[in-house]
Structures are given as C-alpha cells and as structure tokens.
N, C-alpha and C positions, 0 to 999 in steps of 0.2 A: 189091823195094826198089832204088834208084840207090844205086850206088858212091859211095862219097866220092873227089871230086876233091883226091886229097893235094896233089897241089905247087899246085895254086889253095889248097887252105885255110890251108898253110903259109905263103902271102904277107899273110895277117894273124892269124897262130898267133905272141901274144906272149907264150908258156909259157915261161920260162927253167929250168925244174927236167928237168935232164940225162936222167934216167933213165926219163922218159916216154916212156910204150909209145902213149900216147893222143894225139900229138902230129898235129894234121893229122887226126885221126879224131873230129869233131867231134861224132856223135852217143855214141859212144863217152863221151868227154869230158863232156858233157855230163850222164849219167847217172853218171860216175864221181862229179863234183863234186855232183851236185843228189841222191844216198847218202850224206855226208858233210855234210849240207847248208849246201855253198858255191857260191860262182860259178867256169864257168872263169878262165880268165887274160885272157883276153881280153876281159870285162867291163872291167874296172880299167887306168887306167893305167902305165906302164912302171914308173913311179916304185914305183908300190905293188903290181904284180905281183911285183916284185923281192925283197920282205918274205914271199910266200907268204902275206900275211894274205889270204886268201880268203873270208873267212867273209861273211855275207847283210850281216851289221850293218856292216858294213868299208864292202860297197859302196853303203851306203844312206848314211851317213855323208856317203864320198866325191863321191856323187852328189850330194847337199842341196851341198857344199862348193861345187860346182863349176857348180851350175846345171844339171845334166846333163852330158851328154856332146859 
C-alpha cells in the first residue's frame, strides 16, 4: 500500500477539530467518518465544517444548496 503524503493532504485537510489523530491521513479519516456514517471535513465547506455537522443529510442538503461543489 502507498504512504499517505501528509503535508500534501494537509494543504486541503479542512478538519478544524484539534484533537484529530486522523488529520492528513485521509484513508484513515475516511473510514473513521463513513463508521459513524458521515463525511470527512473536507466534503463540506469551511462555513459548515466549522458546526461539525458531518452527517450524509447535512451534505446532501448543502450540496442541492449550492449546485454542487
């Protein structure tokens, strides 16, 4: 399996919750949130990653909102 290139994924890792172990380790991350079943953070943007709503309906919502991305 390839290494995750942390300071490349870091330069669009827009997770603002401190205590993340998963930050930059995107498959990680990935599987933490889709157990839980939500999106990372970097799904969503800044405005609404900031609320922690993560949840699937949040970004389906947002996305209809917004016309995509």
């Amino acid at each position: 399996m390839t290494e995750c290139n942390l300071e490349k994924n870091m330069e669009f890792c827009n997770c603002t919750y401190e205590p993340c172990s998963r930050k930059g380790k995107c498959c990680e991350c990935i599987v933490y949130h889709k157990n839980l079943n939500e999106m990372p953070a970097c799904f969503f943007p800044d405005s609404i990653e900031k609320t922690y709503d993560r949840s699937v309906e949040t970004f389906i919502k947002i996305y209809r909102e917004n016309g995509g991305f």
